[in-house]
PyMOL Python script that loads the backbone (N, CA, C, O; Angstrom):
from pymol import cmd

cmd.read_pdbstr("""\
ATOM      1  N   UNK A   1      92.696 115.835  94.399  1.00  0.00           N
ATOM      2  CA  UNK A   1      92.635 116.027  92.976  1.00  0.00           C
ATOM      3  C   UNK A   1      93.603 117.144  92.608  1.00  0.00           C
ATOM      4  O   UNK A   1      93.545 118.256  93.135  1.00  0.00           O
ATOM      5  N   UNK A   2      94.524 116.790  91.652  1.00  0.00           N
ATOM      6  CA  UNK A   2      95.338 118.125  90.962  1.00  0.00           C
ATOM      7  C   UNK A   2      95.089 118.122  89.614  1.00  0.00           C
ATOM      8  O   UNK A   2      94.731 117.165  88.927  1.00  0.00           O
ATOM      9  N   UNK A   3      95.336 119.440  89.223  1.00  0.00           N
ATOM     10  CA  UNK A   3      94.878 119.729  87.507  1.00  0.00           C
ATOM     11  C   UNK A   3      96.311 120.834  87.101  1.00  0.00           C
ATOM     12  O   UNK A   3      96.544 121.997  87.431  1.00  0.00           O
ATOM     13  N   UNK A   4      97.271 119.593  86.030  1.00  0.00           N
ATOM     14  CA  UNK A   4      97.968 120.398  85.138  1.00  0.00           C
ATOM     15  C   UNK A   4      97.703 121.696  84.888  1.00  0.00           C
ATOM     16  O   UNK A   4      96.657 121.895  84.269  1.00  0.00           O
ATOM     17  N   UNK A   5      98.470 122.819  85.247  1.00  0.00           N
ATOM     18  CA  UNK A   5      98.018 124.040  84.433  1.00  0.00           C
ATOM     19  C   UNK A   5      98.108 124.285  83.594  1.00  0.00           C
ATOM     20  O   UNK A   5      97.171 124.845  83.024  1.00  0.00           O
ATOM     21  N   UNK A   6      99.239 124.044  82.988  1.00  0.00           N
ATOM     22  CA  UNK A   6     100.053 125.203  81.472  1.00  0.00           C
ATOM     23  C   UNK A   6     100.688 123.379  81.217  1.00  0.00           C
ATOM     24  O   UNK A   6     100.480 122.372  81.894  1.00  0.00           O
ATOM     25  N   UNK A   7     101.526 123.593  79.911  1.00  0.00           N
ATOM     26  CA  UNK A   7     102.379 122.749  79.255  1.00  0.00           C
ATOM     27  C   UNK A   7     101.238 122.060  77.964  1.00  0.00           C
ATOM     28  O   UNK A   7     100.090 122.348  77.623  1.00  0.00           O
ATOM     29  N   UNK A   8     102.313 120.969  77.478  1.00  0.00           N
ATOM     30  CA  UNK A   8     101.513 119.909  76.350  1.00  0.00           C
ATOM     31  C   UNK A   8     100.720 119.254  77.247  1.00  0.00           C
ATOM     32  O   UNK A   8      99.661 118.860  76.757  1.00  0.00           O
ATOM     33  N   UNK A   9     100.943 118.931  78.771  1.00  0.00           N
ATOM     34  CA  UNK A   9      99.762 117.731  79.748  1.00  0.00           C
ATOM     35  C   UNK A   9      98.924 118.756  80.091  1.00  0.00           C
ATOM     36  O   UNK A   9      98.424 118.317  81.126  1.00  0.00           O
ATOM     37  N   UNK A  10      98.300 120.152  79.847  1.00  0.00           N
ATOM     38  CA  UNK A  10      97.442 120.957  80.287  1.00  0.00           C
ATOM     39  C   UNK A  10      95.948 120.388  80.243  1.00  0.00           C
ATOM     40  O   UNK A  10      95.438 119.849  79.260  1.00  0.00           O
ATOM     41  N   UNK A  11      95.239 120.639  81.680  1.00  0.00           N
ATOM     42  CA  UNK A  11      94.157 119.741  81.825  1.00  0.00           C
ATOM     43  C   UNK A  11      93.940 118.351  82.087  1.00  0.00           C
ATOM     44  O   UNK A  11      92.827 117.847  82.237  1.00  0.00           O
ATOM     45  N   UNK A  12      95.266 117.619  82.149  1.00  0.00           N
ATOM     46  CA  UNK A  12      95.443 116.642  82.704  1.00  0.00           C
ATOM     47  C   UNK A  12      95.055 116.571  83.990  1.00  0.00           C
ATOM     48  O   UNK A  12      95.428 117.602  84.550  1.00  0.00           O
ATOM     49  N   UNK A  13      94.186 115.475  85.124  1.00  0.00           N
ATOM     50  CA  UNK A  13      93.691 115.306  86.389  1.00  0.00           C
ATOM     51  C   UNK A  13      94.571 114.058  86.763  1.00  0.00           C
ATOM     52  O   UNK A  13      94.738 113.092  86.019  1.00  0.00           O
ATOM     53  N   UNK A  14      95.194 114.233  88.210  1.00  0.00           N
ATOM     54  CA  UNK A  14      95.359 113.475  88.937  1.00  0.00           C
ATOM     55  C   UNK A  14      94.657 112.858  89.916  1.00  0.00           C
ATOM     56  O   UNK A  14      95.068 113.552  90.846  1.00  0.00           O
ATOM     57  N   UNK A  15      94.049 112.230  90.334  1.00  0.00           N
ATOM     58  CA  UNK A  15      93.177 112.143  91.861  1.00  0.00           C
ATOM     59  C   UNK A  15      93.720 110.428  92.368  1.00  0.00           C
ATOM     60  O   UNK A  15      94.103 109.440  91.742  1.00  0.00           O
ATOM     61  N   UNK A  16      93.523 110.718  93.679  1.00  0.00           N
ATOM     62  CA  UNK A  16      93.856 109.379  95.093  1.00  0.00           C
ATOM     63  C   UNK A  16      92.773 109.335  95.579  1.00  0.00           C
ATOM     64  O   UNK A  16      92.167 110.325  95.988  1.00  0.00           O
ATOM     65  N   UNK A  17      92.365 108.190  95.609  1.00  0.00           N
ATOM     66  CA  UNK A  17      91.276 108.049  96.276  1.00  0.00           C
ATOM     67  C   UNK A  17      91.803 106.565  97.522  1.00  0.00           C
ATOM     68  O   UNK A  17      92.557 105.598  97.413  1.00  0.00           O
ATOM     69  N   UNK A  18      91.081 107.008  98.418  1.00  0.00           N
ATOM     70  CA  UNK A  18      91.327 105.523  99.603  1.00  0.00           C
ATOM     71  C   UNK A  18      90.368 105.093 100.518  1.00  0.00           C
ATOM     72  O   UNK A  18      89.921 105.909 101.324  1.00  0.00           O
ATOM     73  N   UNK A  19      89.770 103.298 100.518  1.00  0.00           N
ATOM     74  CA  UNK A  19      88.809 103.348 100.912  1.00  0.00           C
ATOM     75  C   UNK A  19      89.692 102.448 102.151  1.00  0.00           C
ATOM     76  O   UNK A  19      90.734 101.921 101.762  1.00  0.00           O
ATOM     77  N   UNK A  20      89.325 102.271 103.539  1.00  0.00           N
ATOM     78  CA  UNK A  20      89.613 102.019 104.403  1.00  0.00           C
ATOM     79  C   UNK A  20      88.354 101.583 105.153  1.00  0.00           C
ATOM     80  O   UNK A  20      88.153 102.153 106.226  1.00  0.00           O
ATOM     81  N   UNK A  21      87.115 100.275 104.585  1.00  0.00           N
ATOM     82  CA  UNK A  21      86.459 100.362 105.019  1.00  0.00           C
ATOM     83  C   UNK A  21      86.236  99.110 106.003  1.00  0.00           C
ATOM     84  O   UNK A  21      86.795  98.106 105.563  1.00  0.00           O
ATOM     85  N   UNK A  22      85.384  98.852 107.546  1.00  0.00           N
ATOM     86  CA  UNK A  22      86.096  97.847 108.478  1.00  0.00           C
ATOM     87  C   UNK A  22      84.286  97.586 108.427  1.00  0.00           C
ATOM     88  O   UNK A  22      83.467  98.486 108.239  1.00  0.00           O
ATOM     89  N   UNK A  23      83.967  96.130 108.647  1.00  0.00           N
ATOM     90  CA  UNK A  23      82.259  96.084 108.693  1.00  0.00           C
ATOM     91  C   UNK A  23      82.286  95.742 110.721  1.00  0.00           C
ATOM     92  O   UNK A  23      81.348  95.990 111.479  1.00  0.00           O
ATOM     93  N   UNK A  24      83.106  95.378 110.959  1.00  0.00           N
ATOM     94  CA  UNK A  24      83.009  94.736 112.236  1.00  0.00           C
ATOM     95  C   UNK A  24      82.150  93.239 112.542  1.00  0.00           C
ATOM     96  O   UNK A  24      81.394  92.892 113.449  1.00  0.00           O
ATOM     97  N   UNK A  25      82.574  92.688 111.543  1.00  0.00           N
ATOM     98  CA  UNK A  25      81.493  91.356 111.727  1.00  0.00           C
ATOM     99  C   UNK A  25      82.818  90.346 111.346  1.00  0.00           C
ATOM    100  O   UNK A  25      83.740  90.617 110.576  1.00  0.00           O
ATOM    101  N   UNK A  26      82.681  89.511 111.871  1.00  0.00           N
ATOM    102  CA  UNK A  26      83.402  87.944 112.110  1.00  0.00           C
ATOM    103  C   UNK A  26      83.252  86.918 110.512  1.00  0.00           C
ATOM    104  O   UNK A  26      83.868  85.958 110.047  1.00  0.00           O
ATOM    105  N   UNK A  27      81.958  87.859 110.024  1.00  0.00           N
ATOM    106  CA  UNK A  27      81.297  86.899 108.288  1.00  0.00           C
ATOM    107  C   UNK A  27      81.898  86.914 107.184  1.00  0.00           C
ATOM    108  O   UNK A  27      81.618  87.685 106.267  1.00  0.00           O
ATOM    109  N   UNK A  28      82.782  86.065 107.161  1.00  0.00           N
ATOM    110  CA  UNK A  28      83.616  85.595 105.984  1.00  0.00           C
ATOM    111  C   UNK A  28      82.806  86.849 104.372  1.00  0.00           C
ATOM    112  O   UNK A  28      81.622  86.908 104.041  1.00  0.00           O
ATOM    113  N   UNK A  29      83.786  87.489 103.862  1.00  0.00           N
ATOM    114  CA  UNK A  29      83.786  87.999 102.625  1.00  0.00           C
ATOM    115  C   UNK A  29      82.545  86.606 101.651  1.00  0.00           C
ATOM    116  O   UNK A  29      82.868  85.421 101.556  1.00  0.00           O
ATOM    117  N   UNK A  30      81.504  87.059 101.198  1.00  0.00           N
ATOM    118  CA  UNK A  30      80.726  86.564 100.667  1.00  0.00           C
ATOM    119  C   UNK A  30      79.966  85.063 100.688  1.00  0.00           C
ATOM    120  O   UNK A  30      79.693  84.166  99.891  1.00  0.00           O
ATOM    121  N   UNK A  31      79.772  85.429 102.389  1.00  0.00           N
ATOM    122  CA  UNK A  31      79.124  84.276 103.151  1.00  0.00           C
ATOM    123  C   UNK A  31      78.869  85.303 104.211  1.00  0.00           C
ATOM    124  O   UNK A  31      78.971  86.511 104.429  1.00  0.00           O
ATOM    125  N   UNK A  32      78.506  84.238 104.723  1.00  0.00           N
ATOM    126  CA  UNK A  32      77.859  84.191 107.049  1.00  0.00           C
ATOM    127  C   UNK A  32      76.405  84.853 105.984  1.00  0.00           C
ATOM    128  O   UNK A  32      75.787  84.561 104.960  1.00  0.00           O
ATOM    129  N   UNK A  33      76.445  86.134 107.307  1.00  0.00           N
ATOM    130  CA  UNK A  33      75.398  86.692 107.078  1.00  0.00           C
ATOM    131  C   UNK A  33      74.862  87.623 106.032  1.00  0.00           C
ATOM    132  O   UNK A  33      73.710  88.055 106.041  1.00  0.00           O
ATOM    133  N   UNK A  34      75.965  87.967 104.937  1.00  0.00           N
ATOM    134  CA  UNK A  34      75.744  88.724 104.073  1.00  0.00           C
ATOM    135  C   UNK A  34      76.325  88.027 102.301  1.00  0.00           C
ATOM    136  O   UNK A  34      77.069  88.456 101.419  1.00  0.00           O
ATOM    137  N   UNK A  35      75.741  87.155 102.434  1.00  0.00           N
ATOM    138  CA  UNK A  35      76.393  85.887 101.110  1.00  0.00           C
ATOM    139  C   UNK A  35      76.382  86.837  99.599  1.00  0.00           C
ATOM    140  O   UNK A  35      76.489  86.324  98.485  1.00  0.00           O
ATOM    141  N   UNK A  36      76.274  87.867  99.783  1.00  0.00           N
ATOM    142  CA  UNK A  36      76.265  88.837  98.485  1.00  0.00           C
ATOM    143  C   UNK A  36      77.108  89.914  97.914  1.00  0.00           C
ATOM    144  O   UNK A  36      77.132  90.366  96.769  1.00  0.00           O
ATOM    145  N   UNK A  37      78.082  90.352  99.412  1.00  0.00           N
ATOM    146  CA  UNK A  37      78.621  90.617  99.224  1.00  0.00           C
ATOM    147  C   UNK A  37      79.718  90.638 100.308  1.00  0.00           C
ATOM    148  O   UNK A  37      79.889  89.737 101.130  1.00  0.00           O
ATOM    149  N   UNK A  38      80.607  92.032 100.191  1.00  0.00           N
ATOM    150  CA  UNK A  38      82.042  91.866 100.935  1.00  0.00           C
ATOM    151  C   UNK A  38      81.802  92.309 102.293  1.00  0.00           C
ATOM    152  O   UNK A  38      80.726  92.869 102.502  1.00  0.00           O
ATOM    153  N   UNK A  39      82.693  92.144 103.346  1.00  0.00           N
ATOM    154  CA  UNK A  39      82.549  92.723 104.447  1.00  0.00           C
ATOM    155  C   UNK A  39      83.320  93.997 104.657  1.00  0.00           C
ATOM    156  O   UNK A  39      82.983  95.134 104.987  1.00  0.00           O
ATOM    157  N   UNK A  40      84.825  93.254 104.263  1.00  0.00           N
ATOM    158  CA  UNK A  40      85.768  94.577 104.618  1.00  0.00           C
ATOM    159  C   UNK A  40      86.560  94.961 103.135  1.00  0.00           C
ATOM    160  O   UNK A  40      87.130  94.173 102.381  1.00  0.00           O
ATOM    161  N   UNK A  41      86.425  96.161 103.014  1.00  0.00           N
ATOM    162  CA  UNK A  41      87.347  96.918 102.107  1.00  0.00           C
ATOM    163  C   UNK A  41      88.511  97.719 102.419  1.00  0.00           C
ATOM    164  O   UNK A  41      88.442  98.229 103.537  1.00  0.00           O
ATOM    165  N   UNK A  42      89.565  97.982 101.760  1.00  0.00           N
ATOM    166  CA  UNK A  42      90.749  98.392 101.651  1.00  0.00           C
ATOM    167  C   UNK A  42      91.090  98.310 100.400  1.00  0.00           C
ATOM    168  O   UNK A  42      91.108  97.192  99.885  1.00  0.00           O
ATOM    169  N   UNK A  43      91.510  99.709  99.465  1.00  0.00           N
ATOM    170  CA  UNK A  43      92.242  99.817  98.100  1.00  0.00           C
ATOM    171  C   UNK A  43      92.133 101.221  98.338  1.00  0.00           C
ATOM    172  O   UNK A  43      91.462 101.870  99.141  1.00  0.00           O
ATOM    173  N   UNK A  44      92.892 101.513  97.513  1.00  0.00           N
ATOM    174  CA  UNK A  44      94.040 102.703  96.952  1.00  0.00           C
ATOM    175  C   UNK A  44      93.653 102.639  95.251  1.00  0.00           C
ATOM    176  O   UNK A  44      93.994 101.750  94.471  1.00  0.00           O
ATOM    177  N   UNK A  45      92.803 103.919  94.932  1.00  0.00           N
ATOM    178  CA  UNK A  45      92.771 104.055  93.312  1.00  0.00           C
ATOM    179  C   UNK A  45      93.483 105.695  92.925  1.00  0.00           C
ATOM    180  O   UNK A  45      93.214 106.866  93.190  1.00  0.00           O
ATOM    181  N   UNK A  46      94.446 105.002  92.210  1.00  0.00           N
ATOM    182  CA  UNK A  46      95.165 106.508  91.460  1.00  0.00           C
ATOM    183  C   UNK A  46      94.528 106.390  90.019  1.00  0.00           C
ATOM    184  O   UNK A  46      94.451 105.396  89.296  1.00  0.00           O
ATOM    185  N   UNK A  47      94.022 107.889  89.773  1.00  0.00           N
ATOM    186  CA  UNK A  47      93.491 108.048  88.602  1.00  0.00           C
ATOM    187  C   UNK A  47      94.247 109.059  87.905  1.00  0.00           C
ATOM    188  O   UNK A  47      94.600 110.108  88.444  1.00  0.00           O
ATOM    189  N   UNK A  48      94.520 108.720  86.601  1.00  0.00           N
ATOM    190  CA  UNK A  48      94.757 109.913  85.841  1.00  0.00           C
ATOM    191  C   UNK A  48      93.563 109.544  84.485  1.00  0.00           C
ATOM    192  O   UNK A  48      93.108 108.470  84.090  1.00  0.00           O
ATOM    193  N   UNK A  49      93.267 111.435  83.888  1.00  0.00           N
ATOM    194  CA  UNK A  49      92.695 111.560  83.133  1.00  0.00           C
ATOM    195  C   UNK A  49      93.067 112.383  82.283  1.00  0.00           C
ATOM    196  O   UNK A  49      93.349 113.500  82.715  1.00  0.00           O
ATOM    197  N   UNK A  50      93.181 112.164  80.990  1.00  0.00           N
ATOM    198  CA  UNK A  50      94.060 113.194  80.305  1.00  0.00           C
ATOM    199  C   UNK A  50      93.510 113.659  79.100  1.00  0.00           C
ATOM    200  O   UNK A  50      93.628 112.806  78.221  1.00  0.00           O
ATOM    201  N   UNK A  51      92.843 114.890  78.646  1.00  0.00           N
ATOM    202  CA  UNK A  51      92.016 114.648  77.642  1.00  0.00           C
ATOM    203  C   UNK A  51      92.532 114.343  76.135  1.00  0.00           C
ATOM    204  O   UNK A  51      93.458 113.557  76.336  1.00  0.00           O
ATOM    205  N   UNK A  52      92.464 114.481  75.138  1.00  0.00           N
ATOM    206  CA  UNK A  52      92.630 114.147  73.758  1.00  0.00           C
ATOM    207  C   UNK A  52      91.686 114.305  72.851  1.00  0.00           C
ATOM    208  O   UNK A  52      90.508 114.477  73.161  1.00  0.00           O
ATOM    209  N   UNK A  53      92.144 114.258  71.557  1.00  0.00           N
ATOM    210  CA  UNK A  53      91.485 114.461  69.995  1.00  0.00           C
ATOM    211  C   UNK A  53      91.421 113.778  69.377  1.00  0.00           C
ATOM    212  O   UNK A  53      92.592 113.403  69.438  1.00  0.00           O
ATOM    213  N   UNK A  54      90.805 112.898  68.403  1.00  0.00           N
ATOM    214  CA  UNK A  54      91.011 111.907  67.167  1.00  0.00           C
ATOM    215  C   UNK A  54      91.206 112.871  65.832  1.00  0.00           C
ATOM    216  O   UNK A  54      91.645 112.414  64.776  1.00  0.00           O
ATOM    217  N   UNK A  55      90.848 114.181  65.995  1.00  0.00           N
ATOM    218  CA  UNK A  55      90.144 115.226  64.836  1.00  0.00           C
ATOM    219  C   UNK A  55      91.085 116.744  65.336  1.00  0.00           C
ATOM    220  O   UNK A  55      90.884 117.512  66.277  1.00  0.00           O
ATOM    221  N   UNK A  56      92.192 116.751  64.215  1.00  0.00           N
ATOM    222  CA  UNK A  56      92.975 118.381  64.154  1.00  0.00           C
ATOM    223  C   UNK A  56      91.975 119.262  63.779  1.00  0.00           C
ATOM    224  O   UNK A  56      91.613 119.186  62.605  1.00  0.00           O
ATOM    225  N   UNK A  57      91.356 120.211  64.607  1.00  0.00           N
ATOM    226  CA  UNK A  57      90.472 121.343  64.050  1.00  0.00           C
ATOM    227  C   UNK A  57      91.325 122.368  64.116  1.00  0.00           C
ATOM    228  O   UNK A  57      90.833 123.432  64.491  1.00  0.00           O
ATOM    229  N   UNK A  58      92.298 122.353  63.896  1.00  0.00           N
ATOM    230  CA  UNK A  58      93.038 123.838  63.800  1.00  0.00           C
ATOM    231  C   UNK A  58      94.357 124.217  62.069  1.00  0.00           C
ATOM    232  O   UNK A  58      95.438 124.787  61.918  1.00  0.00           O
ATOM    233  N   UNK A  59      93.446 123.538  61.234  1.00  0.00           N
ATOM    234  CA  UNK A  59      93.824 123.259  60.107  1.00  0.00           C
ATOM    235  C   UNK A  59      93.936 124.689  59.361  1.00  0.00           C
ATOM    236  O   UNK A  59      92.917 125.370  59.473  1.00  0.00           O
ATOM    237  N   UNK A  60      94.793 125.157  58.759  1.00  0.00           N
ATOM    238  CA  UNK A  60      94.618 126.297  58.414  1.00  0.00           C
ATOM    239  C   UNK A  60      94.856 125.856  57.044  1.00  0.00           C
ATOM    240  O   UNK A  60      94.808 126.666  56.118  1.00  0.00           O
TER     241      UNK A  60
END
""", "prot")
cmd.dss("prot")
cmd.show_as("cartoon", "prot")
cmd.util.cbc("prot")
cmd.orient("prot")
């Protein structure tokens, strides 16, 4: 996770996330022995979050 410090993107979040997950079973992705769900996972999620306003409160 990184967080913008300073600038106009201040408070902006980056984060990577990676799942690399192995079940060790031979059972077809949503069959054999587990018909509900997956066996093996693998993905890569890049997140950004960036906050914002709909409403100027600094109206003078």
């Amino acid at each position: 996770m990184w967080q913008v410090q300073s600038g106009w993107t201040k408070d902006t979040v980056f984060k990577l996330h990676l799942t690399a997950y192995n079940n060790h079973s031979d059972n077809p992705s949503w069959g054999g022995g587990y018909g509900n769900v997956f066996q093996d996972e693998k993905d890569v999620k890049f997140m950004m979050i960036a906050p914002f306003s709909l409403f100027n409160h600094s109206r003078h």
